[in-house]
Structure formats: C-alpha cells, structure tokens
C-alpha positions as CSV (number, residue, x, y, z in Angstrom):
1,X,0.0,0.0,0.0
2,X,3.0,2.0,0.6
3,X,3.3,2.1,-3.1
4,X,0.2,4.0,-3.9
5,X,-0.2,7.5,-3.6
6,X,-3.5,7.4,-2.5
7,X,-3.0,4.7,0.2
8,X,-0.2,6.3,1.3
9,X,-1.6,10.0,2.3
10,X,-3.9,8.1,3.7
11,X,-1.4,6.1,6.3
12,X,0.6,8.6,6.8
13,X,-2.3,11.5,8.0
14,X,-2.6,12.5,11.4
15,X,-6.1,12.8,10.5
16,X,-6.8,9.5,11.3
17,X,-6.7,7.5,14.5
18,X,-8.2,4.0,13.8
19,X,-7.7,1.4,11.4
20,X,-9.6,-1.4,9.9
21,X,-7.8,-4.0,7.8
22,X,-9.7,-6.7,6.1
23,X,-8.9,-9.8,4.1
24,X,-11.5,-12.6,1.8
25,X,-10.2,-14.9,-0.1
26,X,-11.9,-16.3,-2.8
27,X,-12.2,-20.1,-3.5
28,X,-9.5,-19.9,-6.1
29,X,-6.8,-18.8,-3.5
30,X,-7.1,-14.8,-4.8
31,X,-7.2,-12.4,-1.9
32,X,-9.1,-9.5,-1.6
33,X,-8.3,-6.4,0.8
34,X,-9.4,-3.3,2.1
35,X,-8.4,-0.6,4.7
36,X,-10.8,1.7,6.4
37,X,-9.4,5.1,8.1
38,X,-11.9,6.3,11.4
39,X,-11.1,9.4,13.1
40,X,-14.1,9.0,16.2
41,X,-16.5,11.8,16.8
C-alpha cells in the first residue's frame, strides 16, 4: 500500500486515529483487501 499514492496519504495522516484492515479470499486462493481510516467523533 506503501506504493500508492493514494493509500499512502492516507497512512501517513494525522487525521486518522483508527484502522480497519480486512482480508476474503476467494475459492481460487485470490485475496481481496481493504483498509478503512476512522477518526471518532
């Protein structure tokens, strides 16, 4: 994710303080993941 620009700003803010970090994998072996930034209100 490091290599993304995108995914990057996103690690890298101090806006954030929580992360969520997800992983499927299909029944073919491919994996599929996601990240979700929080800041609570």
């Amino acid at each position: 994710w490091m290599n993304s620009p995108g995914h990057r700003n996103n690690i890298l803010s101090r806006s954030y303080t929580e992360i969520g970090v997800g992983l499927a994998k299909n029944k073919n072996g491919v994996c599929y993941w996601t990240q979700m930034f929080m800041k609570p209100m």
